[in-house]
N, C-alpha and C positions, 0 to 999 in steps of 0.2 A: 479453455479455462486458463486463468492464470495464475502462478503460483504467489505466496507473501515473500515479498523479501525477506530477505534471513531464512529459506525456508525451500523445501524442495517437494514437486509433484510428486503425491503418492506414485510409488513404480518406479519412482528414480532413481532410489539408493541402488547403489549395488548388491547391498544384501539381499533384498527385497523381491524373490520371485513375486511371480503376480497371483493370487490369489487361485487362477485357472490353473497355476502349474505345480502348486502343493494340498494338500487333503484340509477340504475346510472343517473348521469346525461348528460353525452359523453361519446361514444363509438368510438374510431372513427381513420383511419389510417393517414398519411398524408405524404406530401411531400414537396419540394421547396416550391412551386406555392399554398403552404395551412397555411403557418404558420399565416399571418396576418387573415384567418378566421376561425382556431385553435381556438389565442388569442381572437376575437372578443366574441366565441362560448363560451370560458371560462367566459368571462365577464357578458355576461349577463346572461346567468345559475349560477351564482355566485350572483351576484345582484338581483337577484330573489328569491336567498335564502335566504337574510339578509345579506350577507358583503358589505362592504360597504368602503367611503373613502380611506382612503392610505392602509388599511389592503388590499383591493378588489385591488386597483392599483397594489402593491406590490408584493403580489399574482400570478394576471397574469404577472408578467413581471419578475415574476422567472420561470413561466412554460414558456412565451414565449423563456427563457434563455437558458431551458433546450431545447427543441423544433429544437430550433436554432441548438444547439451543434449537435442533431441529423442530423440536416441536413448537415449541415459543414464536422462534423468527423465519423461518422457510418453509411455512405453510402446512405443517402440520403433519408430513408423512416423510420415511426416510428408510434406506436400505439398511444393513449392518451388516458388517463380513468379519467372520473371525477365522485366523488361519494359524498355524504352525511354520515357522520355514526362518532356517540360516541361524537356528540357536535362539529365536525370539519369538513372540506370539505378537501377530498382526491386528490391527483392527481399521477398517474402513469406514467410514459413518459417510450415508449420499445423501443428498437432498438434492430436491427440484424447485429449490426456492431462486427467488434473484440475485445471489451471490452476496456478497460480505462486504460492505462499504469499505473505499480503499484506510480513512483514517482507522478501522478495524486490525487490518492486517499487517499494522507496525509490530515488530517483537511484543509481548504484552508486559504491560510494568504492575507492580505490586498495585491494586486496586486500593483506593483510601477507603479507609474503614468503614463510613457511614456511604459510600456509594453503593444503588442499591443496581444490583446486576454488573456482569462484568467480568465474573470470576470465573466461568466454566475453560475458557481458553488458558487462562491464567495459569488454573488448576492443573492444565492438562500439561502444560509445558515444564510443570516442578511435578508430576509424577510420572510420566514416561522416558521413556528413553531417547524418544525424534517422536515430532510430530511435526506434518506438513500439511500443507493446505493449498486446494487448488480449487480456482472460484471464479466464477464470472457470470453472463445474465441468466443460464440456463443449469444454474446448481453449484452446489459444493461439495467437494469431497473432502473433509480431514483424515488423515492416516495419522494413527497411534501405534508405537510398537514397542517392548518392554523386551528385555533380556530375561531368558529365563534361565534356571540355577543349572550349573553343568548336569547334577545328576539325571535331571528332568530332559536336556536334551542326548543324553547317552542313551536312553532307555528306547 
């Protein structure tokens, strides 16, 4: 797979243990008929760890973005990983779809008003804290990851 410019493979940062070497908090495949209990499953496994407000809103409704895309444009079924590790909450979104056309994978710009679709990447980039993307003929993975509040990760 290859990553977007501007942008780095899931598992590259250095904060970033791999999902194998911190405690998940979702494991889990999904489809059509799962993304409303995807996002639900995100929320409060998330609010349970300490995020909270529009950070925890925000959050979920870029993994729901991503989630969505899966279902829309890469065939319909997609893995999700939620973890804890390095003072932030991870998210992995896979699919086994044919990857992200490369004009896709430029930084994303504010979407014009009446263009319809567009905005789930968009969205995800103004509500996390790094998202990366790695992609080519046999799937994508996007990584989302959000800082969580110190008291949340002291506990």
């Amino acid at each position: 797979m290859r990553s977007a410019p501007g942008t780095s493979a899931p598992g590259s940062s250095s904060l970033d243990p791999s999902p194998s070497e911190a405690p998940q908090l979702l494991d889990r495949r999904f489809g059509r008929d799962e993304i409303a209990v995807v996002r639900h499953e995100v929320s409060g496994r998330l609010a349970a760890a300490g995020l909270s407000g529009d950070r925890l809103q925000g959050f979920v409704l870029a993994v729901n973005e991503v989630i969505t895309n899966v279902v829309l444009h890469a065939g319909g079924q997609g893995r999700a990983v939620l973890w804890l590790a390095g003072g932030s909450a991870w998210c992995t979104v896979t699919d086994a779809g044919p990857g992200i056309p490369a004009h896709f994978l430029r930084p994303p710009e504010v979407p014009d008003s009446f263009e319809v679709g567009g905005r789930g990447i968009w969205l995800a980039h103004q509500l996390c804290d790094e998202v990366t993307v790695a992609t080519g003929p046999i799937g994508t993975t996007i990584g989302l990851r959000i800082a969580l509040p110190r008291r949340a990760t002291s506990a």
